[in-house]
C-alpha positions as CSV (number, residue, x, y, z in Angstrom):
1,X,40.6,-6.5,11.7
2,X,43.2,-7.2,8.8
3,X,46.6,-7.5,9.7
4,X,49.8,-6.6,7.9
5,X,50.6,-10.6,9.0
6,X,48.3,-11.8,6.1
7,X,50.7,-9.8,4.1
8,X,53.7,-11.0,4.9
9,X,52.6,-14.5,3.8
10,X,51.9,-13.6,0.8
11,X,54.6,-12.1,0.0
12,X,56.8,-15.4,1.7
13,X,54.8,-16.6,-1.2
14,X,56.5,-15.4,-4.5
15,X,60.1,-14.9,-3.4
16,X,62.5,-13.7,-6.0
17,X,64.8,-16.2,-5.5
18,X,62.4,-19.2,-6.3
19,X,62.4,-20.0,-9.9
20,X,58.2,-20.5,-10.8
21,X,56.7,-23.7,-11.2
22,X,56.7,-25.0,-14.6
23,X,59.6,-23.1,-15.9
24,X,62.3,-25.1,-16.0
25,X,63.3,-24.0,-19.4
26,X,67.4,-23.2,-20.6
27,X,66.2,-19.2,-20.7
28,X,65.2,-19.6,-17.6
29,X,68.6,-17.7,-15.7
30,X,69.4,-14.4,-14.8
31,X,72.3,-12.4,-16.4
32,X,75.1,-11.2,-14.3
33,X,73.5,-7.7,-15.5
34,X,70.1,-8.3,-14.0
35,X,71.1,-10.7,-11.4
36,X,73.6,-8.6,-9.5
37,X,71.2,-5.6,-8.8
38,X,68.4,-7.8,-7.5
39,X,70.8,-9.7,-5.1
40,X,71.2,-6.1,-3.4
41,X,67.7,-5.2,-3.9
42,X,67.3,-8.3,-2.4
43,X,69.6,-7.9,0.3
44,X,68.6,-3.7,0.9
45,X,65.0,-5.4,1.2
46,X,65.9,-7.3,4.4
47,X,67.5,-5.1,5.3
48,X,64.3,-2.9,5.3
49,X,66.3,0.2,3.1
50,X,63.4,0.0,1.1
51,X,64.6,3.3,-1.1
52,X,67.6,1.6,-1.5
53,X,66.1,-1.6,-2.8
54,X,63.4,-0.1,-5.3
55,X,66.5,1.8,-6.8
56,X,69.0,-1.6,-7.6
57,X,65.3,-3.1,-8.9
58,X,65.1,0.0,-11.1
59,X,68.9,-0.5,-12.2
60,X,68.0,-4.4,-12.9
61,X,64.9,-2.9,-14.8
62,X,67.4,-0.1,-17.2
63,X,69.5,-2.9,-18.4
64,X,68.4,-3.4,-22.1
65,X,67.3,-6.4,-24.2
66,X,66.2,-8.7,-20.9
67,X,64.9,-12.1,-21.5
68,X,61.0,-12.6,-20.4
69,X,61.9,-14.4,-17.2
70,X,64.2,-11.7,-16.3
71,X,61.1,-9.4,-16.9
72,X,59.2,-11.3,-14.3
73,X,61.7,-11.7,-12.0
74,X,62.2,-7.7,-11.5
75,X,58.5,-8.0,-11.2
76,X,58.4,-10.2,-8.4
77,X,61.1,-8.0,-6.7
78,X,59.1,-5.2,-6.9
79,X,55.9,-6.4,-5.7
80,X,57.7,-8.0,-2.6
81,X,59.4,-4.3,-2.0
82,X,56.3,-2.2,-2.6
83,X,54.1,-4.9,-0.4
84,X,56.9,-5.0,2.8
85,X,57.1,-0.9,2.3
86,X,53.8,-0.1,2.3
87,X,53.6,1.4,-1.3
88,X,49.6,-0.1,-2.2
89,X,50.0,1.5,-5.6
90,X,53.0,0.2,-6.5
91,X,52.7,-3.2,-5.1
92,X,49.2,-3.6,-6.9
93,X,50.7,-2.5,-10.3
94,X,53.4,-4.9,-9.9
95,X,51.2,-8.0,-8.7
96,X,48.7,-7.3,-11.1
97,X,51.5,-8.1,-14.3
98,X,52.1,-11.0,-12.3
99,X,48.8,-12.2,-12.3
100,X,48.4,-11.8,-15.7
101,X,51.5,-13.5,-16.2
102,X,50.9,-17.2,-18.0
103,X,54.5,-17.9,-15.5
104,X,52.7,-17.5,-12.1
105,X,50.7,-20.6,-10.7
106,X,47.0,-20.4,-9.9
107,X,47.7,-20.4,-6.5
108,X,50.1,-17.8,-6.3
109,X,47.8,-15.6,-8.2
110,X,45.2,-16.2,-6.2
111,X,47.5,-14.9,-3.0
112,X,48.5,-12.1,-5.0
113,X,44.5,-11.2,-5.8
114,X,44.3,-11.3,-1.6
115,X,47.2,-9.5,-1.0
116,X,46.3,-6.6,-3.1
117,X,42.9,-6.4,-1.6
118,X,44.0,-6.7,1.7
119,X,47.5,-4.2,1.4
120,X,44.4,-1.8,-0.5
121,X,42.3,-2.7,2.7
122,X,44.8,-2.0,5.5
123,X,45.7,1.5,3.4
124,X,42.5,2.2,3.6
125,X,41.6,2.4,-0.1
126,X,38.3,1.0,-0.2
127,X,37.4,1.6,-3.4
128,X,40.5,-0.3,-4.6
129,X,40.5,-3.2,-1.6
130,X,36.4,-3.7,-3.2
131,X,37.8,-4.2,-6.6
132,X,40.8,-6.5,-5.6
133,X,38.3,-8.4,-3.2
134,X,35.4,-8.8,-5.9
135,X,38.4,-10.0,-8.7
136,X,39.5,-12.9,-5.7
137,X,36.1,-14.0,-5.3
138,X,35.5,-14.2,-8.8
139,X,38.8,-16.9,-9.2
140,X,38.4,-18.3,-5.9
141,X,34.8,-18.8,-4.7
142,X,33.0,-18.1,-1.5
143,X,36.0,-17.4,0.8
144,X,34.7,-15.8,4.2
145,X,37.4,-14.0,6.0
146,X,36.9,-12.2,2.0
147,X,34.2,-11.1,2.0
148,X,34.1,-10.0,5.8
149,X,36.8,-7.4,4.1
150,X,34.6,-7.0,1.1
151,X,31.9,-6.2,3.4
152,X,34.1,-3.9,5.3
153,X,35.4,-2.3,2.8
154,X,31.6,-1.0,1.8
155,X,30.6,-0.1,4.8
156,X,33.5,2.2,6.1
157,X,33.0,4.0,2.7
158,X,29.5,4.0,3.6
159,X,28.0,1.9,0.8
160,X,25.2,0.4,3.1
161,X,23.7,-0.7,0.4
162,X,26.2,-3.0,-0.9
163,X,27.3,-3.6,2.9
164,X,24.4,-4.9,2.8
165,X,23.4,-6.8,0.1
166,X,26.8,-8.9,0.3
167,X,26.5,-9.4,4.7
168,X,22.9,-11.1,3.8
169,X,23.7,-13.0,1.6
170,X,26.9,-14.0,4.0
171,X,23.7,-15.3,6.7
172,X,21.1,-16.6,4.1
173,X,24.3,-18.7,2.9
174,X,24.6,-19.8,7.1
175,X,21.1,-20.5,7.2
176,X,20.5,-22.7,4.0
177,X,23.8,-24.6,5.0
178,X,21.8,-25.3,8.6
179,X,24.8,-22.7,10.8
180,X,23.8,-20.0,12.9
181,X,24.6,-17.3,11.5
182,X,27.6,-14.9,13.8
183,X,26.0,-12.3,15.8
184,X,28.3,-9.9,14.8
185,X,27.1,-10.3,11.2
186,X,23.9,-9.6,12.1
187,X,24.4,-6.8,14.1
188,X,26.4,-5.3,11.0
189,X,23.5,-5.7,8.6
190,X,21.3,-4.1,11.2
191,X,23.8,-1.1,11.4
192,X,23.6,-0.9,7.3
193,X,19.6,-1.2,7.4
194,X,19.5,1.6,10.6
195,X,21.4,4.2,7.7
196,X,19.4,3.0,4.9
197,X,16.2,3.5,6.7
198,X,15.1,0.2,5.7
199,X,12.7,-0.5,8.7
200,X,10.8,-3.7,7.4
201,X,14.3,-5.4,6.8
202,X,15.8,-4.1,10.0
203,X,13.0,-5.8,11.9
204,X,13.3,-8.9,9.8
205,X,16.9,-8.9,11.1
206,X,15.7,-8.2,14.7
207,X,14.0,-11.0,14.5
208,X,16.7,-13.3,13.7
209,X,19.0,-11.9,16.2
210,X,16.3,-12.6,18.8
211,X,16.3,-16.2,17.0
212,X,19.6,-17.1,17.7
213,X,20.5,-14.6,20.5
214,X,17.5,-13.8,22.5
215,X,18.9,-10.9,24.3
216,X,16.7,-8.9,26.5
217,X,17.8,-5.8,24.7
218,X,17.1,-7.1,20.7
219,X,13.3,-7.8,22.2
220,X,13.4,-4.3,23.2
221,X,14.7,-3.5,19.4
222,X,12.3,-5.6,18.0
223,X,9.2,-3.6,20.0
224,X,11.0,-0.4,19.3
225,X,10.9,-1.2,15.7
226,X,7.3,-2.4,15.6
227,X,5.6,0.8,18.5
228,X,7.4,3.5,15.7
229,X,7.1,1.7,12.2
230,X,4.3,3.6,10.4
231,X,3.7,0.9,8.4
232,X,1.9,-1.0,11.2
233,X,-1.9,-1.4,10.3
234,X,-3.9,0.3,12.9
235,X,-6.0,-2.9,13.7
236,X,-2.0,-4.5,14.9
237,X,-1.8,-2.1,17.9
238,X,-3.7,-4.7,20.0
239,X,-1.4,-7.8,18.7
240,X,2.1,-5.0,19.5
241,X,0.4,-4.5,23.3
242,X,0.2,-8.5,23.7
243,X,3.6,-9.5,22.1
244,X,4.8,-6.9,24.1
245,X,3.1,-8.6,27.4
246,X,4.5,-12.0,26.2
247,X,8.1,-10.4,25.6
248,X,8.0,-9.3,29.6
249,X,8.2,-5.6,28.6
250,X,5.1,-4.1,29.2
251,X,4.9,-3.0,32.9
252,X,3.1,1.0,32.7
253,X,-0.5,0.7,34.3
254,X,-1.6,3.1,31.3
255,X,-0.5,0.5,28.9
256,X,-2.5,-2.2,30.2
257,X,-5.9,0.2,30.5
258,X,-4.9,0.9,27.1
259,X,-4.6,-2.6,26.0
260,X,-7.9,-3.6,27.6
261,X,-9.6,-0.8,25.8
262,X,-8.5,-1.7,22.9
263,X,-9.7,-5.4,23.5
264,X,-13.2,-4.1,24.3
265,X,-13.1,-1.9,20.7
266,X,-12.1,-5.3,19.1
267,X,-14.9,-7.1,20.4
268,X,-13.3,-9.3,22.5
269,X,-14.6,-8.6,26.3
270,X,-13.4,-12.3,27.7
271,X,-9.6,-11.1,26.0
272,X,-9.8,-7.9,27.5
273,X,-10.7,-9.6,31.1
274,X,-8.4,-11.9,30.6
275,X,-5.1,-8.9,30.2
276,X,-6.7,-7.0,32.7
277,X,-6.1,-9.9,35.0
278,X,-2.5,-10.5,33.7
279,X,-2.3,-6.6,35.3
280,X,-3.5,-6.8,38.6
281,X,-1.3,-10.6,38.6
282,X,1.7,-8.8,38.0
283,X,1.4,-6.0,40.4
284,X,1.0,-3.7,37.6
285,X,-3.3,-2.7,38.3
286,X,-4.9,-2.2,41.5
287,X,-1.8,-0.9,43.7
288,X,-1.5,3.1,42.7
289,X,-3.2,6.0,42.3
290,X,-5.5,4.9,39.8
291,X,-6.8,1.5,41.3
292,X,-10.2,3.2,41.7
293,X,-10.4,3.5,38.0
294,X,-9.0,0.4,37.0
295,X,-11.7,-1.5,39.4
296,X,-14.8,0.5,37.5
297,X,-13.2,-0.7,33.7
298,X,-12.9,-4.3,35.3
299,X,-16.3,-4.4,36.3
300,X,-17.8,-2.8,33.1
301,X,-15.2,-5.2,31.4
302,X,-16.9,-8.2,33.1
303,X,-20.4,-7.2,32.7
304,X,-19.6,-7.1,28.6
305,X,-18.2,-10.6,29.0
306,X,-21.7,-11.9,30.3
307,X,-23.3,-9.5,27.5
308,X,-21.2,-11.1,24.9
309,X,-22.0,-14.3,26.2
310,X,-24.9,-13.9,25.9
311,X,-25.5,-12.3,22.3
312,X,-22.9,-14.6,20.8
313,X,-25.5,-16.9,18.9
314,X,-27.1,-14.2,17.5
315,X,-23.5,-12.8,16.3
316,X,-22.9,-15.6,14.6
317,X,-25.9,-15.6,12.4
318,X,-25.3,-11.9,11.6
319,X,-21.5,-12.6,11.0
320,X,-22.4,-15.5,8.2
321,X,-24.3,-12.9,6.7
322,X,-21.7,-10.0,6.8
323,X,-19.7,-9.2,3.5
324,X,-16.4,-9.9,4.8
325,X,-15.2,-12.9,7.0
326,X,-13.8,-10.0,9.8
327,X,-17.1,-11.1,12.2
328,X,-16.7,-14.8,11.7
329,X,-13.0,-14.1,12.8
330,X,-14.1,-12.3,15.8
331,X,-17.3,-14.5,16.8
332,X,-15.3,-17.5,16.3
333,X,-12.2,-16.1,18.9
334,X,-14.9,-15.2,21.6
335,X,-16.0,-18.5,21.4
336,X,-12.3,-19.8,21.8
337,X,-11.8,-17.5,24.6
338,X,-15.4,-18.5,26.8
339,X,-13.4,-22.3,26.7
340,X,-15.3,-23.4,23.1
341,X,-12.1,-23.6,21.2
342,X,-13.2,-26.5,18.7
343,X,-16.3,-24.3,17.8
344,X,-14.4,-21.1,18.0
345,X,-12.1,-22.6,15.7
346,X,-14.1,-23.7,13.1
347,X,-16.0,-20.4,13.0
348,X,-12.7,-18.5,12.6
349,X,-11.4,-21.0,9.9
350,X,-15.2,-19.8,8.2
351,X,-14.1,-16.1,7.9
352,X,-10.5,-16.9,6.9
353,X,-12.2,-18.9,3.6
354,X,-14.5,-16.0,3.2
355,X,-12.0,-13.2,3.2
356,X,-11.0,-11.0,5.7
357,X,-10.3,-7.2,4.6
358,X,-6.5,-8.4,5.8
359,X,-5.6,-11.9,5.7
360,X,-2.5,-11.7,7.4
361,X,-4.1,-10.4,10.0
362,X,-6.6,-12.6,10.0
363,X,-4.3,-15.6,10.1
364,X,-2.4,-14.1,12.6
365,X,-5.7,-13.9,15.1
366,X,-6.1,-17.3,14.2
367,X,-2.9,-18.7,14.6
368,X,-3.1,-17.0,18.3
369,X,-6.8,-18.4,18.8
370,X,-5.3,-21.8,18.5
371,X,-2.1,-21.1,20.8
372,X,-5.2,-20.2,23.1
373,X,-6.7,-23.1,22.3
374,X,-3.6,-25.1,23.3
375,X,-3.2,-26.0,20.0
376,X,1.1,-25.6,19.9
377,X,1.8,-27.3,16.6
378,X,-0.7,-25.8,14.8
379,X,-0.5,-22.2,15.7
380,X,3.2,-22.2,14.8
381,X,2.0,-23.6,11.4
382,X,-0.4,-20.6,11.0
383,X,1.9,-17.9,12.3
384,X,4.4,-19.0,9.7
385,X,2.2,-18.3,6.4
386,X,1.5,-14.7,8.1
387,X,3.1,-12.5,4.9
388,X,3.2,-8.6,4.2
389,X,5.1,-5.5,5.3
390,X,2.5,-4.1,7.6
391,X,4.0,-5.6,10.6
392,X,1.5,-8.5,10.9
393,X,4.4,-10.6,10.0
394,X,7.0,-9.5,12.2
395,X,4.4,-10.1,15.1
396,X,3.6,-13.3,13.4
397,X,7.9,-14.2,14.0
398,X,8.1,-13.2,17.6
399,X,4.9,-15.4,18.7
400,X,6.9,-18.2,16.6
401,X,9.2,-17.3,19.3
402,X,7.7,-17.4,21.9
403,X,5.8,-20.7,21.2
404,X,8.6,-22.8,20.0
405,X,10.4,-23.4,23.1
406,X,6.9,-24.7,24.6
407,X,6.2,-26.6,21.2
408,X,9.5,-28.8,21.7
409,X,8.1,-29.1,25.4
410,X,5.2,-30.5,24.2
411,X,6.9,-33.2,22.0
C-alpha cells in the first residue's frame, strides 16, 4: 500500500550537500576533517555500499571538537544512509535529532515525521509507524493518505479498536464535509467491528454501505446482521420478514406462512392478506407441495379480515381505554390498511402520545402506516427519529432506503 517511493522523496528532501535554510552564518562550513569523509559517504551512498558509507559517516563523526553545523550535517548523512539501506532504527534515531533540531525547516521536519512513520510502516514495525504517524498528525493536521497508514498500522497489529475509532472518524469527517465516504473504508471498519463483535455498529455501517453502495450482497449483510442479532426485540421479527420482502430476499414459501402468521398474532388480518398475496404474486405460494395449506390459511386469513372489520369500532373504544397506546397503534394501522388512512393515522398518532411499551417501535409502525398511506415525505420523517439498539432502528434506516428513491420521484 506504501511504497519505498514515498521514501525516496523524503530523503531527496534533506540532502547533505544543501546547506539549511536560514543558516547562512560564517560557522556554517565544513572542515577538511569532516568534509572529506562525508564526500565518500556521500559518494559509497550512491553508490549503494551502504557499509561503506555508514563507516566514512562514523569517521566524520570520531573527529573531535566539531562545530554544531558539522554535528547536523553527519546527521543528515546518516539518516539519508539508514533511510536508502533500510536500517528503520537507525534512520528514525537520526531523523528524530533532526527534528528536534532548531536548523531544520518546518517542512522538512514535517517530511522527516512521514518518513519515519512510513520507513517504520514498510518494516513493518507498527507499534513504531503508529507513534511516528500520531507525532505527524499532531504537527501537520488531518492528512489522509496518514492516517490510512495510521489506520493500517492498528489493524495489522490487530488493534480493532483503535482501527476503528480512527477509520470512523475518517467517514464521519466525509460525511459532515457532504463526500461519500470510500467503500473501501467502510468495508475496513466493518472488518474491525466483525472482530470486535460490535454487532449494533457493524449494522450501522451496513447500512451506510447499502447507502452509498447498494450492493445486493451488503442487503444480504444487513438481513444477516438483523435475522442473528439477539438484541432484536421479539415484536421486530414481523418488521425483519417485511424489510426483507422489500429488499427482494425473501423467496422460501415457509417464510411467507411464517410472516402471515405472525401478521395475524399482531392483529393485523388485512396486512397479513395483503403479504400473503405478495406470495402467490411472486410465484412463491400456491405452486408446490403445500398449496393446499396455503389456500386453507388464506381463507381463514380473509374471513379474520371481514371479522376485524367488523369489530374495529368496538376496538377502538377498548383501545382508548387500555393502559398503554400499543391498541391505538394497532386499531389505528387496521384502519390505514381497510383504505381509512386519515383516520388510521390519527388513531395511531393517539397511542404514540399515550405511550407505547416501545416507542421506537411504535414510531416505526407508524412511520410504515403512513408509507402505506402514501404519505412519502412524511414517513421518511418518522423513520428517521426511530432510536435504540434493539434493531428498530436499523429497520427504521433500510425503509429510509427503500423510500427515498420514490420520495425524490415524488418531488
Amino acid at each position: 500500500m506504501f511504497r519505498a517511493g514515498l521514501l525516496a522523496g523524503v530523503i531527496a528532501a534533506v540532502p547533505f550537500s544543501v546547506s539549511p535554510v536560514g543558516s547562512a552564518l560564517a560557522a556554517d562550513a565544513l572542515s577538511a576533517k569532516v568534509g572529506k569523509p562525508l564526500q565518500q559517504a556521500q559518494a559509497a551512498l550512491a553508490a549503494h555500499s551502504y557499509a561503506k558509507a555508514m563507516a566514512a559517516v562514523d569517521a566524520a563523526e570520531a573527529v573531535p571538537g566539531k562545530s554544531d553545523y558539522e554535528e547536523y550535517t553527519i546527521t543528515q548523512m546518516r539518516a539519508a544512509i539508514a533511510a536508502q539501506s533500510g536500517d528503520v532504527a537507525a534512520a528514525t534515531a537520526a531523523y528524530d535529532k533532526l527534528i528536534a533540531s532548531s536548523r531544520t525547516p518546518k517542512d522538512a521536519k514535517l517530511q522527516m515525521m512521514m518518513a519515519e512513520a512510513t520507513m517504520a510502516y514498510t518494516a513493518k514495525d507498527y507499534p513504531r509507524a503508529v507513534a511516528g504517524t500520531e507525532q505527524y498528525l499532531k504537527a501537520a493536521g488531518s492528512n489522509p493518505a496518514m492516517e490510512t497508514l495510521l489506520i493500517q498500522s492498528y489493524y495489522l497489529q490487530q488493534d480493532y479498536k483503535n482501527a476503528a475509532r480512527v477509520q470512523q472518524a475518517q467517514i464521519d469527517a466525509a460525511l459532515k464535509a457532504g463526500k461519500v465516504p470510500a467503500e473501501s473504508q467502510l468495508q475496513l471498519l466493518a472488518a474491525c467491528q466483525t472482530q470486535l463483535k460490535d454487532q449494533s455498529g457493524l449494522n450501522h455501517t451496513y447500512v451506510t454501505l447499502v447507502s452509498y453502495y447498494p450492493k445486493p450482497e451488503y442487503w444480504a449483510l444487513i438481513l444477516h446482521g438483523l435475522i442473528t442479532n439477539p438484541k432484536v426485540a421479539p415484536g421486530l421479527q414481523l418488521d425483519v420478514y417485511r424489510i426483507r420482502l422489500a429488499a427482494g430476499v425473501l423467496t422460501a414459501p415457509s417464510d411467507f406462512m411464517d410472516m402471515t402468521e405472525l401478521a395475524m398474532q399482531a392483529g393485523l388480518p388485512q396486512l397479513a392478506l395483503d403479504l400473503m398475496n405478495a406470495g402467490y404474486a411472486s410465484g412463491a405460494l400456491g405452486k408446490d407441495a403445500g398449496a393446499a395449506r396455503e389456500a386453507k390459511l388464506k381463507a381463514m386469513v380473509v374471513k379474520a379480515v371481514a371479522d376485524k372489520k367488523a369489530t374495529i369500532a368496538a376496538d377502538e373504544a377498548a383501545a382508548a381505554n387500555a393502559p398503554t397506546g400499543n391498541a391505538l397503534l394497532t386499531v389505528g394501522y387496521n384502519y390505514v390498511t381497510f383504505g381509512q388512512a386519515d383516520k388510521g393515522l390519527a388513531v395511531m398518532q393517539q397511542g404514540l402520545t399515550k405511550g407505547p411499551l416501545d416507542p421506537n417501535i411504535g414510531k416505526l409502525h407508524y412511520g410504515l402506516a403512513q408509507a402505506a398511506a402514501g404519505h412519502t415525505a412524511d414517513a421518511i420523517a418518522t423513520l428517521k427519529t426511530v432510536a435504540g439498539e434493539n434493531g428498530a432502528r436499523d429497520i427504521a434506516q433500510l425503509w429510509i432506503l427503500k423510500l427515498a428513491p420514490a420520495a425524490a420521484a415524488h418531488h
